[in-house]
C-alpha positions as CSV (number, residue, x, y, z in Angstrom):
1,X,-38.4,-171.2,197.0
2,X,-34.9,-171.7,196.2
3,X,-34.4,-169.6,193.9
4,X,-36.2,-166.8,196.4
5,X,-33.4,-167.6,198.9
6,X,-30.5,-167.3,196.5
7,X,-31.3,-164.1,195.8
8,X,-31.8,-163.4,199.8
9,X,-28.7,-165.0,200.1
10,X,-26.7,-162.4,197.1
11,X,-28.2,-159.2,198.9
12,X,-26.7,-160.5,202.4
13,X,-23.3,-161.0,201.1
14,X,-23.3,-157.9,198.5
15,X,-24.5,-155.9,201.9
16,X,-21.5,-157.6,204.2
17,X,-19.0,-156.7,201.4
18,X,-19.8,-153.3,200.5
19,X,-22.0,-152.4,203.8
20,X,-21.2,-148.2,202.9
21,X,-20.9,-147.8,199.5
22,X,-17.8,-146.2,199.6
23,X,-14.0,-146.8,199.8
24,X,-11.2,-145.2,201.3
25,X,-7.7,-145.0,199.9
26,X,-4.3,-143.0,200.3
27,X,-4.3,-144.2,204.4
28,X,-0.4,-144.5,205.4
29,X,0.6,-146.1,208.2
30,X,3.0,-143.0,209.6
31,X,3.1,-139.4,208.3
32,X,6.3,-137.6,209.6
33,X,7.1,-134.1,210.1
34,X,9.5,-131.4,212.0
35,X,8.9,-129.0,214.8
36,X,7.1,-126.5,213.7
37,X,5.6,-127.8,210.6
38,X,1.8,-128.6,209.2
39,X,1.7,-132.4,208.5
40,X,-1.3,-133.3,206.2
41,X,-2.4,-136.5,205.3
42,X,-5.0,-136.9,202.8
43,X,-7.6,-139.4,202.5
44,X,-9.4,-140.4,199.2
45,X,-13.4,-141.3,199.7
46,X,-14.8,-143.1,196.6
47,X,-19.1,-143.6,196.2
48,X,-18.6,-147.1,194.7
49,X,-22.5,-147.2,194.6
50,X,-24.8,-146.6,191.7
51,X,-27.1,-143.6,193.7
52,X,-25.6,-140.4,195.4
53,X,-24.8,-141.1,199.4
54,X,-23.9,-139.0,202.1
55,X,-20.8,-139.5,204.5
56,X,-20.2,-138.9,207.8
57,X,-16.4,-137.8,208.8
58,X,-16.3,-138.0,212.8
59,X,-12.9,-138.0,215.1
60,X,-13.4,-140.3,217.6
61,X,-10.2,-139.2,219.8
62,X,-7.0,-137.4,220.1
63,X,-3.9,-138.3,221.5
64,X,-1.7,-134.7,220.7
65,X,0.9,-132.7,222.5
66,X,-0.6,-129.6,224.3
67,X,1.0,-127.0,221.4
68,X,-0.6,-129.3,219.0
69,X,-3.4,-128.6,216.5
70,X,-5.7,-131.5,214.7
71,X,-8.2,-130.3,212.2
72,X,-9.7,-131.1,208.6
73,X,-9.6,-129.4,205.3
74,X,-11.8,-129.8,202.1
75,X,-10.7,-128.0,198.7
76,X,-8.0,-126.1,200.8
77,X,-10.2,-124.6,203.1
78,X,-9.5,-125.9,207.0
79,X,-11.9,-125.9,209.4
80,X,-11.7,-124.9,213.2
81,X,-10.1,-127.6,215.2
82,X,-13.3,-127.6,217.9
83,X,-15.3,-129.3,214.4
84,X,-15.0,-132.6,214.6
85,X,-17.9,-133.5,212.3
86,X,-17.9,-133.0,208.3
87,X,-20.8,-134.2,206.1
88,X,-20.6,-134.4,202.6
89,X,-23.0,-136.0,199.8
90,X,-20.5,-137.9,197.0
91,X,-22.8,-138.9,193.6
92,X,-22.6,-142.3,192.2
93,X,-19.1,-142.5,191.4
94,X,-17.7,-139.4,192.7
95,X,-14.1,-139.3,194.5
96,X,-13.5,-136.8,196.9
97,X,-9.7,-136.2,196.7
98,X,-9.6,-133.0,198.3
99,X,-9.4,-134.0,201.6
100,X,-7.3,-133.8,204.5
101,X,-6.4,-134.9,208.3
102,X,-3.7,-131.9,209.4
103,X,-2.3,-131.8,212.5
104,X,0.0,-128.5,213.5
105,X,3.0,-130.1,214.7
106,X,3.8,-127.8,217.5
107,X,7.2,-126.9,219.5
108,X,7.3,-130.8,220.7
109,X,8.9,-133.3,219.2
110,X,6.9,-136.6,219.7
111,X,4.5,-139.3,218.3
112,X,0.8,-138.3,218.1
113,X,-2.1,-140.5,217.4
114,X,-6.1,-139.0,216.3
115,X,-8.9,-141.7,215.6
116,X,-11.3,-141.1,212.9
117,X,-14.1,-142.7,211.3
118,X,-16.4,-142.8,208.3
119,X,-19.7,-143.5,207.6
120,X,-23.1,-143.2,205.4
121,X,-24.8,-141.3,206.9
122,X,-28.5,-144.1,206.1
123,X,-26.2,-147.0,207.9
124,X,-23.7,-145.4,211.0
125,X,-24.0,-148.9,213.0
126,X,-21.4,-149.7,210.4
127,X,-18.6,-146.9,210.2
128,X,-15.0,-147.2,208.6
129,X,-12.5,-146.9,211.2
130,X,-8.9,-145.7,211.0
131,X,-5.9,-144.1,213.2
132,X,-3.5,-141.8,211.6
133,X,-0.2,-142.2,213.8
134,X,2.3,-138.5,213.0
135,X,5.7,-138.6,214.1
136,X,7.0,-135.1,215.4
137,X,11.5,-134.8,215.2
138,X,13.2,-132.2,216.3
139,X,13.9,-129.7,213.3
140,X,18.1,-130.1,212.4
141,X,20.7,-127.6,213.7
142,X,20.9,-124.4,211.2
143,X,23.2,-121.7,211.3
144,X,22.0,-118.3,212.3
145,X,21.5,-116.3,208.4
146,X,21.7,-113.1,210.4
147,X,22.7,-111.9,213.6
148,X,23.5,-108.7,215.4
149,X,22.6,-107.4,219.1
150,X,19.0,-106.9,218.2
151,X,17.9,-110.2,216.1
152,X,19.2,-113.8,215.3
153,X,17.4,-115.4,212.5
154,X,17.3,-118.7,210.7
155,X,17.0,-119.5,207.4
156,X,13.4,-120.8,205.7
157,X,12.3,-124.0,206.2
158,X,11.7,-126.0,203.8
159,X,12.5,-124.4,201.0
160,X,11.7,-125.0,198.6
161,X,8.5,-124.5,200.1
162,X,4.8,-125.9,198.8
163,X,2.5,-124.0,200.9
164,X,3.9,-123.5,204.6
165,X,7.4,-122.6,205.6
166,X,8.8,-121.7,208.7
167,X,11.3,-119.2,210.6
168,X,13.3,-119.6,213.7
169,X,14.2,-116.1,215.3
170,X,15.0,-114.9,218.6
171,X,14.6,-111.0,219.5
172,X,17.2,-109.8,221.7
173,X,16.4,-106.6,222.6
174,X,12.5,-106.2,223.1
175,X,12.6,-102.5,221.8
176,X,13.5,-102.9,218.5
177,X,10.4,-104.0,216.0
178,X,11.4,-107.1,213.7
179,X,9.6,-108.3,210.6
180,X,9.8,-110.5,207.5
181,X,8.7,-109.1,204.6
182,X,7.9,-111.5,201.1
183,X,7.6,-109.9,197.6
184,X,8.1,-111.1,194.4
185,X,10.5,-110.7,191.8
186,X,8.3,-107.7,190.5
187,X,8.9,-106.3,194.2
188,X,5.4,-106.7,195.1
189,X,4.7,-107.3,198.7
190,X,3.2,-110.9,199.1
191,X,3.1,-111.5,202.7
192,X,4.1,-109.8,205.8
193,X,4.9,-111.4,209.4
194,X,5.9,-109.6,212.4
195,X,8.4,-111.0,214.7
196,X,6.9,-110.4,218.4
197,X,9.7,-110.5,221.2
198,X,7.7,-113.0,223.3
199,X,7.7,-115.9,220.1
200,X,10.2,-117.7,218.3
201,X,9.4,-119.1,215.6
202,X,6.9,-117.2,212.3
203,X,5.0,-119.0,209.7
204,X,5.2,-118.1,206.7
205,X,2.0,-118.7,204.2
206,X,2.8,-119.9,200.9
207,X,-0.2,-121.6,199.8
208,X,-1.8,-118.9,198.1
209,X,1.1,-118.0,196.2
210,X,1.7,-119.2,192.5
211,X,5.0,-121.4,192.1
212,X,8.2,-119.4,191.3
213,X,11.2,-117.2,192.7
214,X,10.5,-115.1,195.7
215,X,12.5,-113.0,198.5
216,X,11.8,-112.5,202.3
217,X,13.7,-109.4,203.7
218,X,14.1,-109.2,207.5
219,X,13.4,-105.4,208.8
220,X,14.6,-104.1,211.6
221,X,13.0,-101.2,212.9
222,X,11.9,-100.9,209.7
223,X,15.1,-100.7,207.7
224,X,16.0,-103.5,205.5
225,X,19.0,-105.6,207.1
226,X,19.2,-108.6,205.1
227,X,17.1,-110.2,201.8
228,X,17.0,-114.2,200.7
229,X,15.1,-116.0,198.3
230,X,12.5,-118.1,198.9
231,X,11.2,-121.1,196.0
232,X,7.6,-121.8,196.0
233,X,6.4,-125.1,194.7
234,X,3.2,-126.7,193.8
């Protein structure tokens, strides 16, 4: 009988200290960005069981400014902002490290707070949960790189540049047609971005690019007014 008990008693507290299966790592307590940018923080889930499970990734609630964006992405692939569940079965053992909380960081600077939670998906009465707290600043003064009567235009920022930069501009004259173009040192085209009157601000993809040298080249009108170079990192 006592021996029948003990063992009772080893399930209990194996089940109180590892009630999921799983563990979560890489949490910080702030993630900080500028105007304008994609802040991304990722979080590692580890099956610290001996059989495959399947976890449930939920967002409980969002506290975010009205120009803001909160979504998920898995293996560099983001999903809609209106999904708020992700399921996803880990093996015995298996990491995911692919994973990420974003939040667009809008034209506001500010401090923005999104609840999530994680759970197996044989025991949600117990769910893992965590608040991710992103501070917004203002992005710092630049000087205009070009400017005429038609077009004012910042330089890149960042750059060097991972996999998101961005461009402050500010059309002057709403007949003209403004664009950045981005080609490599080959002179391929890379990317293309037009410059719409009514906006102010372009982002400019990077994340499918390999790391290296490349150039953006502002047209106006579609003649080529000024080139710069642009570093990609990864």
């Amino acid at each position: 009988m006592k021996i029948v008990l003990l063992v009772v008693m080893v399930v209990v507290l194996n089940t109180v200290a590892f009630p999921q299966g799983f563990e979560i790592t890489g949490l910080q307590d702030n993630y900080n960005g500028t105007i304008g940018e994609t802040i991304k923080a990722p979080v590692r889930i580890k099956n610290t069981s001996d059989k495959a499970i399947t976890v449930v990734i939920r967002k409980i609630s969002s506290q975010i400014g009205s120009t803001q964006k909160n979504y998920l992405c898995i293996d560099g692939n983001c999903l809609d902002q209106r999904v708020e569940d992700y399921i996803v079965k880990l093996d015995a053992g298996q990491s995911l490290n692919t994973f990420q909380i974003v939040l667009d960081a809008g034209l506001v600077s500010g401090e923005s707070v999104v609840k999530y939670q994680i759970y197996n998906r044989i025991n949600p009465g117990q769910p893992v949960e965590f608040d991710l707290n992103f501070n917004v600043e203002e992005r710092p003064e630049k000087e205009n790189i070009y400017s005429s009567r038609f077009v004012t235009l910042h330089d890149v920022y960042p750059n060097p540049v991972v996999d998101q930069a961005v461009v402050d501009y500010k059309i002057l004259n709403e007949r003209i047609k403004a664009k950045l173009v981005v080609h490599n040192l080959l002179g391929n085209v890379v990317g293309e971005y037009s410059l719409p009157s009514f906006e102010n601000l372009v982002r400019v993809k990077t994340d499918d690019l390999a790391a290296g040298i490349y150039f953006y080249t502002l047209y106006v009108d579609d003649e080529s007014v000024m080139t710069r170079k642009l570093i990609v990192r990864k």
